[in-house]
C-alpha positions as CSV (number, residue, x, y, z in Angstrom):
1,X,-56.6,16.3,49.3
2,X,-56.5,16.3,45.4
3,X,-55.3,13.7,43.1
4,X,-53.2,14.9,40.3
5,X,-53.3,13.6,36.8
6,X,-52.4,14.4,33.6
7,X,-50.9,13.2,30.5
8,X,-47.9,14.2,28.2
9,X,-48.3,13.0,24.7
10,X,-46.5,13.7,21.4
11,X,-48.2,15.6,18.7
12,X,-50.0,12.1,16.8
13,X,-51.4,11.2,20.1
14,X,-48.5,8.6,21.4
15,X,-47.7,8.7,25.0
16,X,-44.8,10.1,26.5
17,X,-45.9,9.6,30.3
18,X,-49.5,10.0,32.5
19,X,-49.1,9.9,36.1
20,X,-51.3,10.1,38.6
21,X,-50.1,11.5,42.6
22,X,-51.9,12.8,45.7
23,X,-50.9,16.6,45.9
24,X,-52.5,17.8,49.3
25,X,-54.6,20.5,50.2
26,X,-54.7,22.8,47.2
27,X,-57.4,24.4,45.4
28,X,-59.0,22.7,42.0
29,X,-56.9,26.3,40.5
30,X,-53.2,25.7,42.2
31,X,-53.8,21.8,41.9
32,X,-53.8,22.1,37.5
33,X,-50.8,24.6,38.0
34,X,-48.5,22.2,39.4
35,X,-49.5,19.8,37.2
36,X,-48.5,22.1,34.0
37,X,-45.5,22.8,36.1
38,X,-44.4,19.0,36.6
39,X,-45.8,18.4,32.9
40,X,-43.5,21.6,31.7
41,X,-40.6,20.3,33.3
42,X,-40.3,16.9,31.9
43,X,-41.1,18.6,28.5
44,X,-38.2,21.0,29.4
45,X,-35.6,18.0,30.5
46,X,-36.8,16.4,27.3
47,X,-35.5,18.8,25.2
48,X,-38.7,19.4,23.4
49,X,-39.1,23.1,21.8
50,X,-42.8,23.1,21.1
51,X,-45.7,22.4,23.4
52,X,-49.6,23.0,23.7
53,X,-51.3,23.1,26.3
54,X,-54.5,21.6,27.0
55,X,-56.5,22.5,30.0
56,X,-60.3,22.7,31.4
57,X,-59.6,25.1,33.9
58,X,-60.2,29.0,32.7
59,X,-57.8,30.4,35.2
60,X,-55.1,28.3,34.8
61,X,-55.5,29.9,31.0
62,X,-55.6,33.4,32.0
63,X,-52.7,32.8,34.5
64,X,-50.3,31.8,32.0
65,X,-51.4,34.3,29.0
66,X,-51.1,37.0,31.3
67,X,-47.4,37.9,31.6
68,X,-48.1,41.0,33.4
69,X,-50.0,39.0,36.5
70,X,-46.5,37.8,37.5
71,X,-46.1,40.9,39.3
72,X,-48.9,40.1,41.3
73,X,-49.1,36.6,42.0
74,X,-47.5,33.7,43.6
75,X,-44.1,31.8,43.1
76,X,-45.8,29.1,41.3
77,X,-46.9,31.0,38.6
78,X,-43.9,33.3,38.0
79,X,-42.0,29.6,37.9
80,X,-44.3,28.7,35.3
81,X,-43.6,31.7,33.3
82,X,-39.4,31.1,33.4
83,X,-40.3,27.6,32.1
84,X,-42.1,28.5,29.8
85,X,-39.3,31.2,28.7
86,X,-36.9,28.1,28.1
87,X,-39.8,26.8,25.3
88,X,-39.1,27.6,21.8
89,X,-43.0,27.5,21.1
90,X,-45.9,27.2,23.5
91,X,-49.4,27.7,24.0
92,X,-52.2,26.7,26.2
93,X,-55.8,26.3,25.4
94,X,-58.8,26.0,27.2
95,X,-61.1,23.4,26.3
96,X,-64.2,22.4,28.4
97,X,-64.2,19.8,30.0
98,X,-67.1,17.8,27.8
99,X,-64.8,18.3,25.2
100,X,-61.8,17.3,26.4
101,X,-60.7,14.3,24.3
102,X,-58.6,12.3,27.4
103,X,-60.9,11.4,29.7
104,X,-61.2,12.6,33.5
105,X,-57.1,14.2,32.9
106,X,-57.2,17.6,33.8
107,X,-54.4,19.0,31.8
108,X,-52.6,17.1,28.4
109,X,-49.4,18.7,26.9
110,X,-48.4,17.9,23.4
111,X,-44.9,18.6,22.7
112,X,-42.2,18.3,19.7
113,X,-38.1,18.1,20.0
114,X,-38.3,19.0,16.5
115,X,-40.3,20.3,13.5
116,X,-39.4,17.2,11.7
117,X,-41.9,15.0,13.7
């Protein structure tokens, strides 16, 4: 099974929340897509309106700046993609992971409720 982490933090590096949970069977690829998914959501109850993305995992990238692969892909992703609809401002990055600043977290989400932060 796979381990998820990740980490939500506001946009000068303080914590919102990091969690770690066992998610089952799923590929290293569906595995980072429901963490964005759970990270996206709390963002979303939050009431933040601006988030970014940070991932390692290339795919995960091109799932989610592709609008047109909805069409052709699974529930999960064309979730991810009405979430993201209810964001003011988003975007997603890919950033190898030897340059990934949070150590051993697959995906980090900065977000703002405001642009007054």
């Amino acid at each position: 099974g796979r381990l998820l982490s990740g980490v939500v933090c506001k946009q000068v590096g303080q914590w919102i929340v990091e969690y770690n949970w066992y998610l089952g069977f799923y590929s290293i690829f569906y595995a980072e897509l429901w963490g964005i998914l759970y990270d996206l959501t709390l963002i979303q109850r939050e009431g933040h309106k601006k988030v970014l993305i940070d991932t390692n995992n290339l795919k995960a990238v091109e799932a989610l700046q592709d609008v047109h692969l909805t069409k052709l892909t699974s529930v999960l992703i064309r979730r991810m993609h009405m979430t993201l609809q209810t964001i003011e401002q988003w975007e997603i990055k890919y950033i190898p992971r030897e340059r990934n600043q949070v150590a051993d977290q697959s995906t980090t989400m900065t977000s703002e409720r405001n642009s007054a932060m």
